[in-house]
N, C-alpha and C positions, 0 to 999 in steps of 0.2 A: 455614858459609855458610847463611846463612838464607830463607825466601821469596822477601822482594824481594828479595837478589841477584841471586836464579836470575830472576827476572821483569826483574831490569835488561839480562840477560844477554839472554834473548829480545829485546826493547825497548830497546837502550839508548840511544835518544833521549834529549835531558834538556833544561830549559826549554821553557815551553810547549808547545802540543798538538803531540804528532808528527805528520808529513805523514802515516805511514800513518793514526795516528787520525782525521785531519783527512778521507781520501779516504775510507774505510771510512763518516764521518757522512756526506760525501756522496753516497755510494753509497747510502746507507738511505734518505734525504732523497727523491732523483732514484726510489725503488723505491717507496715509498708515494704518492709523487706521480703515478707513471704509470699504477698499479692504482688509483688514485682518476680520474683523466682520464676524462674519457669519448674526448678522441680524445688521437691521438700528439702527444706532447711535445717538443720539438726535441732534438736529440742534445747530450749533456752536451761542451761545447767544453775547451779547455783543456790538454786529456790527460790525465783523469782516465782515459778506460778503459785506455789505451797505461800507466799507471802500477798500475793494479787487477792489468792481467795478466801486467807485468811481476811484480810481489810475490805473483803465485799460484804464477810460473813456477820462483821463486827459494822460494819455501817447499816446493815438493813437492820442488826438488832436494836443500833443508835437509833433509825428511821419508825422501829416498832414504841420505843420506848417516847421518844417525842411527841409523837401523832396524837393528836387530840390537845396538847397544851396549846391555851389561846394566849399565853404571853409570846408578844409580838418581838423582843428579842430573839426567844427560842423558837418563836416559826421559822422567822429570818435565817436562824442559821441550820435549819430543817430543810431550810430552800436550797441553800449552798450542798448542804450533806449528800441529799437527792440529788442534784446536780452532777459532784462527784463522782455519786455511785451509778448513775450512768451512760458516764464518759467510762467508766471502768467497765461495767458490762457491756457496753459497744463494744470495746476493744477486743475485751476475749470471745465475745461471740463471733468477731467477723474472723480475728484470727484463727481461731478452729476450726471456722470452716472453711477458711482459704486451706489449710492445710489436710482438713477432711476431701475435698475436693480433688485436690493430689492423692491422696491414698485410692478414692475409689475409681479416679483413671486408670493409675500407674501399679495396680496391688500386687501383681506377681516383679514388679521390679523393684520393690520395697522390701520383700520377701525372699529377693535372690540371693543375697547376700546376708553377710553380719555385720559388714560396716555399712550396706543403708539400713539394715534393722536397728542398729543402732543411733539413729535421726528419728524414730518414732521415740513417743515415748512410752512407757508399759502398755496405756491403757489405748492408745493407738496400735501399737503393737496387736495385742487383743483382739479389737476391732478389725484389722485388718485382716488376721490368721482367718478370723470366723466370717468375715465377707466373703474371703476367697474361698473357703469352703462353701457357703453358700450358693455362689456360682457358680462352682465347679457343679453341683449336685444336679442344680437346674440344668445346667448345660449337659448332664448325663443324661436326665429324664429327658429331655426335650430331641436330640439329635444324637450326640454323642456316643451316647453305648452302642449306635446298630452301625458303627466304625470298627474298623479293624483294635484288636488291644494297643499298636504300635503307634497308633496315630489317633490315640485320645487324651494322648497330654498336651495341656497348655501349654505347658515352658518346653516344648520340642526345639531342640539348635539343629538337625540334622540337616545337612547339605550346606553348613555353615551359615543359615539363616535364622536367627532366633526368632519365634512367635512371640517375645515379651515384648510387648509395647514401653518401649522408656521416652522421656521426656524430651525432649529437642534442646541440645546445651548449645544451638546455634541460633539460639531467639535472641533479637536483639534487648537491650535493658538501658535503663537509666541510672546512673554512679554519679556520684559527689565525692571528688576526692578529701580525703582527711588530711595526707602528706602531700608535699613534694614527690615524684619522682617519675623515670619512663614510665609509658604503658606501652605493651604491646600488643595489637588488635589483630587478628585472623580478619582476613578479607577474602572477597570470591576468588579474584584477580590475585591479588598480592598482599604482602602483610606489611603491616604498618606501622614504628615505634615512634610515639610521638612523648615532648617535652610536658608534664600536667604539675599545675599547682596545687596547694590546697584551696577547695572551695572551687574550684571548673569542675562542670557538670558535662560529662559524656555521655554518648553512644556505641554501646558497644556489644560481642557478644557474650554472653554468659558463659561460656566455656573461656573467653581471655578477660573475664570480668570477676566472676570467683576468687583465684586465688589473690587478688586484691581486695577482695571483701574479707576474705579467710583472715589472713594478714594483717589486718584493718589499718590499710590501706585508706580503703573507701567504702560507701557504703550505697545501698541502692536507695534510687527516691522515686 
C-alpha cells in the first residue's frame, strides 16, 4: 500500500471537492474575512459551524481510538488525522475571537438594533446581553449612580450625539475581485469609479467595499 492509499483511507471521498474540503475553504474564507472587517460579519448560515464541530468531534474520537496502535501505517495516518484536526481548531479559535473582539469593543452597538443582532449568533448574542450587563453594573457601582438619573444611560443620543461607540466603516481594506465590473471608492477629496477585473486586488474603504462583498462581488484578503 502506498501514500495515496493510506491518504484515501483518511479521505475517501472521491469526485469532486469533498464537503470536508469544501467547509475547511470556507472556514479560511469567513476567518481572513472577519480579521480584515473593521466591524462584525454576519454569522456564516447554512451549518457550516454545526458541520466544523461535528468533524472536530468525530476526529479527536478517531485520535482517542488510534493512539497507542504501534502499526506504522495507522500511526502514519494518526499523523495526517492530527494534523487536520488542528488546522481546523486554529481556524475556529482564531475566528471567534476575531469576532469576540468586536463584540466586547462595539457591545452596545450590536445590541442597538435587530438587524446587527441578527450577525451574532445565539450564543454570542447571549454573551453579549450579559457582558453589557456586566458593565453597566460596575460602571453603576463604580461612578455612575452618584449622576443625575437622566445621564446614566450609556446609549444616551441627546443633543444629537450618540454615546455608542460603533466601528469606523471608513478603515481602509484589502478585496480581490471575483467579477468584472466598476467599483466606486469614497475619497477624502473626491470619489473615484474605476474599471476592476476579476482577480485585481484593491484598496479601498469598507463602507464602498461591503456591498461588493455582500454581492460577491469580491471578497477581502
Amino acid at each position: 500500500m502506498d501514500i495515496d492509499d493510506i491518504l484515501r483511507e483518511v479521505d475517501p471521498a472521491t469526485g469532486g471537492i469533498p464537503r470536508e474540503t469544501s467547509d475547511l475553504q470556507s472556514l479560511a474564507r469567513l476567518w481572513v474575512a472577519e480579521r480584515s472587517a473593521p466591524e462584525l460579519l454576519d454569522w456564516p448560515s447554512g451549518g457550516l459551524f454545526e458541520r466544523v464541530n461535528d468533524r472536530i468531534k468525530s476526529q479527536i474520537e478517531k485520535v482517542e481510538d488510534m493512539t497507542g496502535d504501534m502499526d506504522p501505517k495507522t500511526n502514519f495516518s494518526l499523523i495526517v488525522i492530527q494534523t487536520e484536526l488542528e488546522r481546523y481548531k486554529f481556524l475556529v479559535r482564531s475566528y471567534l475571537r476575531a469576532r469576540l473582539a468586536k463584540i466586547d469593543k462595539h457591545t452596545l452597538h450590536y445590541l442597538s438594533s435587530q438587524e446587527l443582532r441578527r450577525r451574532l449568533s445565539p450564543t454570542e448574542l447571549a454573551y453579549a446581553t450579559r457582558h453589557q450587563a456586566l458593565l453597566h453594573n460596575h460602571y453603576l457601582s463604580s461612578f455612575l449612580a452618584s449622576f443625575p438619573q437622566q445621564l446614566q444611560n450609556l446609549n444616551d443620543t441627546a443633543g444629537g450625539v450618540s454615546m455608542i461607540d460603533s466601528p469606523d466603516l471608513d478603515t481602509a481594506v484589502f478585496i480581490r475581485m471575483l467579477r468584472d465590473r466598476h467599483v466606486h471608492g469614497q475619497g477624502t477629496d473626491t470619489d473615484n469609479t474605476l474599471s476592476a477585473e476579476s482577480g485585481d486586488v484593491l484598496i479601498i474603504r469598507w463602507s464602498s467595499a461591503k456591498p461588493l462583498v455582500d454581492e460577491g462581488d469580491a471578497e477581502l484578503v
